[in-house]
N, C-alpha and C positions, 0 to 999 in steps of 0.2 A: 649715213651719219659719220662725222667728223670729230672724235673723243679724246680730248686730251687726257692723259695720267701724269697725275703729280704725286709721286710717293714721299711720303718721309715718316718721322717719328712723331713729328709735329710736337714737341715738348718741351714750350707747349708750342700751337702755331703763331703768326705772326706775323707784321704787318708785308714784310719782304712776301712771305707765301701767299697774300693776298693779289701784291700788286704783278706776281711771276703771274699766275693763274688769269689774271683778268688779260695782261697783256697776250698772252698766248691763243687766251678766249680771242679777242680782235684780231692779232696781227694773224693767225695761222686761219681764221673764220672757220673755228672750231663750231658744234653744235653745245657744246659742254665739255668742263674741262672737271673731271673727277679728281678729288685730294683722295689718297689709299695711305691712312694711316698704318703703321706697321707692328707685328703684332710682337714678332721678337728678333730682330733687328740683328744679325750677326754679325757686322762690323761694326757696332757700337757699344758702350757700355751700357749698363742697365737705364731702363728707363725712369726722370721723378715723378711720374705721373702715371695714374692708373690708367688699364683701357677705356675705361665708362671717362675718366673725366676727360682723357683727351676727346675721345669722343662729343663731348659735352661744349668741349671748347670751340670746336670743328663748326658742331651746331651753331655755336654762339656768333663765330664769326660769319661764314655763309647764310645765312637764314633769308638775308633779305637783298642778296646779290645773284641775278639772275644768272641762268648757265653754270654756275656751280652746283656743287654736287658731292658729298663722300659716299665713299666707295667702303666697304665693309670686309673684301675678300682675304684681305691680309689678316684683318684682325680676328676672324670666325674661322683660320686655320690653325690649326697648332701647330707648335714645332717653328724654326726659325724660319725667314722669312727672304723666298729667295722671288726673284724679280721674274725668272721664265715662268715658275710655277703659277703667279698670279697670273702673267700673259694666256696660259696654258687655261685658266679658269675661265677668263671673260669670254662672252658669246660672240659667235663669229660673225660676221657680215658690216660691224661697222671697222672705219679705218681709225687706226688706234694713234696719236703720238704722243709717244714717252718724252717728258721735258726733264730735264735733268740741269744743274748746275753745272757752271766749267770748272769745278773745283771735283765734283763726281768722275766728270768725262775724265780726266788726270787717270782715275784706278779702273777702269770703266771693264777693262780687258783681266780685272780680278773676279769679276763679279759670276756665277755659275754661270755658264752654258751662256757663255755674250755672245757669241755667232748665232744664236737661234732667237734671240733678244731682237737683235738687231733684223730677222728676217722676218722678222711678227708686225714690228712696228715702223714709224717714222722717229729718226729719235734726232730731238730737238734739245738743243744747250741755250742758255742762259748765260750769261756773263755775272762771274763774281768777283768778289772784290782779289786784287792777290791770286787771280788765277785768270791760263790765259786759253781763249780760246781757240783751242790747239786739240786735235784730237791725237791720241797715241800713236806713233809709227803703227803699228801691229793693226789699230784700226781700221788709222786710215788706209792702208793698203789693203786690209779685207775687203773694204767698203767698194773703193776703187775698182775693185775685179769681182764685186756682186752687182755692180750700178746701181749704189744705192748714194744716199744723200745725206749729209749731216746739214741738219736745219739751224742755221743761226737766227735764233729768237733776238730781235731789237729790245734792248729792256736795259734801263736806265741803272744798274745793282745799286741795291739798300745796305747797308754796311749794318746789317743788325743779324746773329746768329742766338739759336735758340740756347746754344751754351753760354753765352753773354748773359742774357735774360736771365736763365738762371744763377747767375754768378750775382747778376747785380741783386736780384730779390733777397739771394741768402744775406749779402751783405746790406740789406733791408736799403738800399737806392731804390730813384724811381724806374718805370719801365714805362711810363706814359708815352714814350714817342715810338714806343715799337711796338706796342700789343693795341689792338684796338679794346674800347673801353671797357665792353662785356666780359671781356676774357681778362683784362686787367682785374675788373671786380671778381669776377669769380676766384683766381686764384689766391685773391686776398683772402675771398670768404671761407674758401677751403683750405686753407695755409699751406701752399703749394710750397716747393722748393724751397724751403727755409734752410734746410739741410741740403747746402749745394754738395754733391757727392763726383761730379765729372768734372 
């Protein structure tokens, strides 16, 4: 088995974390590519959205997209939310790739325990917008003298970020070109982010 991991806060998710995920599903001929929403997040501020509804939205969008998939182990853990420890959770025998954004890879050598990160998985970048893909000296030279591989994922970047979304709602704009529909209805009907707070 061939698993991709897509972590974020997803808050809420969105049409960019649709089309990373599908793409990485094909170009890497994954068997599935898992989203791991995150449960408390310690480089980010607080989160606008509960865990059930992010979860909800998660649902809303993958439901009827094959190969996807969310993944629970972040948000059924307590405590803040570090990346080896979920690596550390999942069951062993299939091969894992961590996809990440080039705006991530940037801090990538902040994050806990990124040499044991890096010798679990394959880890795959993305291109975003305003960042370039470049792995950090530190990295790349770890990487370099493990033979290991930075995978450059093909992916066209969507210029839509979840703190956008949130900015435009509270300022009551539309978000119809970034959220697929269900999840635009939904957070209407639950008056998500009115109170933009990041």
């Amino acid at each position: 088995m061939r698993i991709g991991l897509l972590g974020g806060s997803f808050d809420p998710v969105h049409r960019a974390h649709v089309t990373l995920a599908l793409a990485a599903l094909t170009e890497l001929k994954l068997d599935q590519v898992q989203l791991i929403p995150a449960g408390q997040p310690w480089q980010r501020p607080p989160l606008g959205a509960s865990t059930d509804e992010r979860l909800h939205m998660i649902a809303l969008t993958i439901g009827a997209l094959s190969g996807l998939a969310v993944n629970r182990v972040e948000i059924d853990r307590t405590g803040p939310t570090y990346t080896i420890e979920t690596l550390e959770s999942l069951p062993a025998g299939p091969e894992y790739f961590w996809i990440l954004g080039a705006d991530q890879l940037a801090n990538f050598c902040t994050w806990r325990r990124w040499k044991e990160i890096v010798s679990r998985v394959q880890l795959v970048v993305a291109q975003r917008p305003g960042s370039d893909l470049i792995a950090p000296p530190e990295l790349a030279s770890w990487m370099e003298a493990h033979d290991k591989r930075l995978i450059h994922l093909p992916f066209e970047p969507l210029d839509i970020s979840a703190n956008e979304i949130r900015q435009r709602i509270a300022r009551g704009e539309s978000t119809a070109d970034f959220l697929p529909e269900s999840v635009g209805q939904y957070i209407t009907a639950r008056g998500l982010y009115r109170q933009h707070t990041a």
